[in-house]
MIDREN-19938 format. One record per residue (C-alpha): residue number from 1; chain; x, y, z. Coordinates in steps of 0.001 Angstrom, whole numbers, padded with zeros to 6 digits, always signed. Layout:
N
- seq;mol;x;y;z
- NUM;A;X;Y;Z
...
// end
This chain:
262
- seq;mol;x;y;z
- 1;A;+000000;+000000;+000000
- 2;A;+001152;+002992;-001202
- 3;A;+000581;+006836;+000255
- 4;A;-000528;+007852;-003470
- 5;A;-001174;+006386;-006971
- 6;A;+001928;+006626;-008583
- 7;A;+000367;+009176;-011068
- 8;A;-000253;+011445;-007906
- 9;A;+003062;+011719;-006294
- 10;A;+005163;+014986;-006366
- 11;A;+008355;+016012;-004735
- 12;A;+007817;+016418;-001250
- 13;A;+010138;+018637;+000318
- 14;A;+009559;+017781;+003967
- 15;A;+010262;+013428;+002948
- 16;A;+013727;+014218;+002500
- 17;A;+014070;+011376;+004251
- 18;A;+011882;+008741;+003364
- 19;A;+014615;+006834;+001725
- 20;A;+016537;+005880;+004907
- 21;A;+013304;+005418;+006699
- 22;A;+012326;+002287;+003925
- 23;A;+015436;+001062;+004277
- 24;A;+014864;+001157;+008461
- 25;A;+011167;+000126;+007957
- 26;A;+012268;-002987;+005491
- 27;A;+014930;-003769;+008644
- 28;A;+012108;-004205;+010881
- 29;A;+009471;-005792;+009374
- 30;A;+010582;-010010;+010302
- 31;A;+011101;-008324;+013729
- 32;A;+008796;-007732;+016733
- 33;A;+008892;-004259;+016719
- 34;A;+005752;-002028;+015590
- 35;A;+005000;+000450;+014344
- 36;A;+003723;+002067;+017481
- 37;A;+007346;+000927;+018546
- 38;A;+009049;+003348;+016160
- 39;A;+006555;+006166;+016798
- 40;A;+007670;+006223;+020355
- 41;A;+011451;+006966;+019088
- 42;A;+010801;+009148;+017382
- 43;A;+009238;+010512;+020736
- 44;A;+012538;+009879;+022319
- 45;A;+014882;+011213;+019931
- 46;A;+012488;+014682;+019644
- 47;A;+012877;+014753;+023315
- 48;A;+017041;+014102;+022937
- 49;A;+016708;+016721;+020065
- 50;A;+015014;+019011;+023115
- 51;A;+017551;+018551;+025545
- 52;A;+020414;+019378;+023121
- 53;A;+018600;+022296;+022416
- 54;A;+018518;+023488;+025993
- 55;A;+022099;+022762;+026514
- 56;A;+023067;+024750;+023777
- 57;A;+024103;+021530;+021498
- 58;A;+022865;+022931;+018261
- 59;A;+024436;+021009;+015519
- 60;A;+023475;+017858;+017825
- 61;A;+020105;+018940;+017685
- 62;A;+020255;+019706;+014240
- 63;A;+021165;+015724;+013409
- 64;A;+018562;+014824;+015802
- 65;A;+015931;+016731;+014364
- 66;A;+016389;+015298;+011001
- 67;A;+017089;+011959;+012391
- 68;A;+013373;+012453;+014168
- 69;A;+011907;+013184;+010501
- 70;A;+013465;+009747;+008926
- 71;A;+012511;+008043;+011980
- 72;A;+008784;+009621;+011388
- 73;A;+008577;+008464;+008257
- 74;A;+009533;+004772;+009160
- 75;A;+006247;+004191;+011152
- 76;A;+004007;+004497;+008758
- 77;A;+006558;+002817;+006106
- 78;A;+006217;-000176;+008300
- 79;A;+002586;-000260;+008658
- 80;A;+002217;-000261;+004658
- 81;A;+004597;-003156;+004526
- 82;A;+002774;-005322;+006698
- 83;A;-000363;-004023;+005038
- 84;A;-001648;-003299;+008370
- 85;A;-003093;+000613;+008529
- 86;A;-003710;+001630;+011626
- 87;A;-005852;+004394;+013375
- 88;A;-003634;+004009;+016433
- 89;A;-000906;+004797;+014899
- 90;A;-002075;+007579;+012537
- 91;A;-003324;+009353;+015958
- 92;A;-000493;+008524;+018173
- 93;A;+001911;+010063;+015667
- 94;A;+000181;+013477;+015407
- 95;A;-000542;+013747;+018832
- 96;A;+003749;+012944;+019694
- 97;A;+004517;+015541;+017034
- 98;A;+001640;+018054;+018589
- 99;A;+003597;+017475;+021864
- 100;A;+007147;+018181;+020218
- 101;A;+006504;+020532;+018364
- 102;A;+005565;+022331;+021840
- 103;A;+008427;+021220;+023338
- 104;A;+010942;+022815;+020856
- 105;A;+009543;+025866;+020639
- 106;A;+009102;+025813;+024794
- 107;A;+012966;+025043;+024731
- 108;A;+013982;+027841;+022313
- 109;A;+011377;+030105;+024421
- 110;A;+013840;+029227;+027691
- 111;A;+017436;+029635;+026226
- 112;A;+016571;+032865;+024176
- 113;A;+014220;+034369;+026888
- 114;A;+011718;+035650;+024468
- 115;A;+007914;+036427;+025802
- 116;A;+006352;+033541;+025944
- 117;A;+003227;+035124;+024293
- 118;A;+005712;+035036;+021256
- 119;A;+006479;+031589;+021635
- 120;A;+002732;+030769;+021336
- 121;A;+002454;+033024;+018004
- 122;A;+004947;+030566;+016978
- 123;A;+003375;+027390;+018216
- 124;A;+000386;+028550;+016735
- 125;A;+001806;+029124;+013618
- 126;A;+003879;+025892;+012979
- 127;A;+000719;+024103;+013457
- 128;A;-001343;+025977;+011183
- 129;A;+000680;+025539;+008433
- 130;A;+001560;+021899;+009091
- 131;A;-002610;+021679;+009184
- 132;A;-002361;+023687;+005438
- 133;A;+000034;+020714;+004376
- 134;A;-001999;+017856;+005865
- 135;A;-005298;+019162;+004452
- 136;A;-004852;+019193;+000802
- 137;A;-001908;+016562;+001329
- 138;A;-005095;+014132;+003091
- 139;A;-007720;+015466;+000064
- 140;A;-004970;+014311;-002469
- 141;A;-004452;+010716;-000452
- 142;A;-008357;+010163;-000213
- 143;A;-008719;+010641;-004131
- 144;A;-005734;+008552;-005016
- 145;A;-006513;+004575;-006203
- 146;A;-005044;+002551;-004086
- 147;A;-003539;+005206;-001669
- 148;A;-003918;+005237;+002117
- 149;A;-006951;+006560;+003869
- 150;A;-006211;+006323;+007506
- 151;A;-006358;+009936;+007239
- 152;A;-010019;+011737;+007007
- 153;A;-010912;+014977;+005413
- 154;A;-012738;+016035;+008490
- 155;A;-011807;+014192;+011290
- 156;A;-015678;+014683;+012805
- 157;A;-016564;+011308;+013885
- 158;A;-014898;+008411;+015851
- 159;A;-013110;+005875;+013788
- 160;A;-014259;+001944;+013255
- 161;A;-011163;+000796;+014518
- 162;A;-009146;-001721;+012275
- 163;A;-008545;-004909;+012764
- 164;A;-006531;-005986;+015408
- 165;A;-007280;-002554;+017159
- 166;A;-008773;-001537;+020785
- 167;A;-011653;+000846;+019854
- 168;A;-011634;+002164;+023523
- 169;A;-007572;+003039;+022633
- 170;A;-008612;+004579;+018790
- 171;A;-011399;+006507;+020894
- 172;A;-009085;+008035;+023034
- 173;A;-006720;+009034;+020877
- 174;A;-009004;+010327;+018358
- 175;A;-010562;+012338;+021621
- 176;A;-006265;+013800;+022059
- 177;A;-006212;+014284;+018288
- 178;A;-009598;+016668;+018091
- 179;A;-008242;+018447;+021255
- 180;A;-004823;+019183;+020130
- 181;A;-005633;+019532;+016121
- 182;A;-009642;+019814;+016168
- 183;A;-009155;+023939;+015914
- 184;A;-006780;+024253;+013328
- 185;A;-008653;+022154;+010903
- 186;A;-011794;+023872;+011523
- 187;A;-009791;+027489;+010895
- 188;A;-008243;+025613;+007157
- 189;A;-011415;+024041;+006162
- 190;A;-013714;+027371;+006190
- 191;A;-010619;+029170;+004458
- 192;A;-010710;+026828;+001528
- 193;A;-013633;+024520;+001730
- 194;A;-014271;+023867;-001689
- 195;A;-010579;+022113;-002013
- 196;A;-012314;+018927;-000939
- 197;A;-014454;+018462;-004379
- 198;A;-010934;+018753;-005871
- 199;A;-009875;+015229;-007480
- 200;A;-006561;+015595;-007513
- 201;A;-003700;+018617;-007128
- 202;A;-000934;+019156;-009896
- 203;A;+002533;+017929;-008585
- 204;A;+003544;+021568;-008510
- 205;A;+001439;+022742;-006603
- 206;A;+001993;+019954;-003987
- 207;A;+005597;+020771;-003651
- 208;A;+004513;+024091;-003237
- 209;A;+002363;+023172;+000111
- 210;A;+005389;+020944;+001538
- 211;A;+007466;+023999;+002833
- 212;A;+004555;+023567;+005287
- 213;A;+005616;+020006;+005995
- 214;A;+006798;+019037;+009427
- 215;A;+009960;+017730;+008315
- 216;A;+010885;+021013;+006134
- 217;A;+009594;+022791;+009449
- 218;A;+012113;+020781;+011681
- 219;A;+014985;+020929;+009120
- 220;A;+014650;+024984;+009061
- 221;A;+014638;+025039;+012706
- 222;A;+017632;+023038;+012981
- 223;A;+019230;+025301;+010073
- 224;A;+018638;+028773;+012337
- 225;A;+020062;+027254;+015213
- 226;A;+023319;+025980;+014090
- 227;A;+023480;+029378;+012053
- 228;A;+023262;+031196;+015491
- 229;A;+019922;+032750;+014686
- 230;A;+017744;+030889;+017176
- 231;A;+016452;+034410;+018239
- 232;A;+014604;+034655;+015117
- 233;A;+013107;+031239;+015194
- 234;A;+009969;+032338;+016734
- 235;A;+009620;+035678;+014026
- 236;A;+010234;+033398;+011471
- 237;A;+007444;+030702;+011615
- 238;A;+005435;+033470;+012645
- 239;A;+006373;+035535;+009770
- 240;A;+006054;+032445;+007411
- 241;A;+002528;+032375;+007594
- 242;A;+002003;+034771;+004458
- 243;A;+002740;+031725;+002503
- 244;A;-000715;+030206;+003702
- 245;A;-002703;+032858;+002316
- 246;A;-000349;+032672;-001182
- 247;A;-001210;+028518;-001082
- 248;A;-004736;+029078;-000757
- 249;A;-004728;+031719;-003638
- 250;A;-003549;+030195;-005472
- 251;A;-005933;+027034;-005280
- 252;A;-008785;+028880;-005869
- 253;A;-007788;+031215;-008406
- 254;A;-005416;+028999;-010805
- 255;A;-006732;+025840;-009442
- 256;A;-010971;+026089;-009185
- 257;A;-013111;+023830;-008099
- 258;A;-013902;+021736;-011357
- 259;A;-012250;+018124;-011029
- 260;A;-008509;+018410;-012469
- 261;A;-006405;+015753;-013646
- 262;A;-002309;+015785;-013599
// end
């Protein structure tokens, strides 16, 4: 099971490193470990990635924060080879990255002793544009034959939980998910509602919508700080929100509603 029908797949900035996270995924699958397994180091090394960051260990960080991304990737790499999706999993990983991506910013918030109130523009704004990427990014993945739907347009409604699952564990975490995520999508989705009769995005414009991915998110971070410009961090992502209203401009105006083909 592939993310998208090979027709539908575009250069995603923010899977820079989805190669080494097959090649860790294909390691794993005749072994014991999970996927669930591999979303909690990714926990752990975001977490390492934090402490380096509050010790001043930038370039550390740096390799840890792009060692998180490959290590993201790997999860769901592993679920597709098994051919086991999972709603666990898919909730579980946005909810660790939610809790991360708090963490970071919290971290850069204590060594450069910024307001806080600016640290939560800049919370605020990673997640809003990671919730631009997911959203057309999930439209894209629901339309595409054969591609993986663990991921719902509007996340409204509790899941069926797959099989294998505990639906009292995929309740719970779906309960995190709409807490943590639940307000962002709502803000995206009455912004551009009409993306969702869309069949199908032109690779361009998917590459486009990828600066918003986590990864490319993490990997700029990382950049700043071993550049000595962690100060800025926090003016940056807030700054780098003018590329949300450019995305959705440009879906509505060059890209209308009629179903489009590549």
């Amino acid at each position: 099971m592939s993310k998208l029908a090979p027709e539908n797949k575009f250069i995603d900035l923010s899977d820079y490193g989805r190669f080494l996270a097959r090649i860790f995924a294909k390691s794993l699958v005749k072994t014991s470990f999970t996927p669930v397994h591999v979303t909690l180091l990714f926990f752990l090394v975001g977490l390492a990635a934090i402490y380096c960051i509050l010790n001043q260990f930038y370039i550390t960080a740096l390799f840890l924060l792009i060692l998180k991304s490959i290590i993201d990737a790997a999860d769901g790499e592993l679920a597709r080879l098994r051919q086991k999706p999972s709603y666990i999993g898919r909730f579980l990983d946005s909810n660790l990255d939610f809790a991360l991506n708090f963490g970071f910013l919290y971290a850069i918030h204590i060594v450069t002793e910024n307001s806080f109130g600016l640290m939560l523009m800049a919370f605020f704004s990673i997640q809003l544009q990671g919730t631009v990427f997911n959203y057309y990014y999930t439209i894209l993945r629901n339309n595409s034959d054969g591609g993986d739907t663990t991921s719902r347009i509007k996340e409204s409604s509790f899941p069926k939980a797959l099989h294998g699952e505990n639906q009292q564990i995929v309740n719970f975490l779906f309960i995190i998910y709409t807490i943590f995520y639940g307000g962002y999508d709502k803000i995206i989705f009455a912004m551009d509602s009409r993306a969702k009769n869309k069949s199908s995005f032109p690779n361009w414009f998917m590459t486009f919508v990828s600066i918003y991915g986590l990864g490319f998110q993490l990997l700029i971070i990382g950049v700043m700080l071993t550049l000595g410009l962690i100060n800025f961090i926090s003016e940056f992502l807030i700054i780098y929100n003018v590329f949300i209203l450019l995305i959705i401009g440009v879906r509505k105006i060059v890209l209308p509603q009629k179903k489009s083909s590549q």
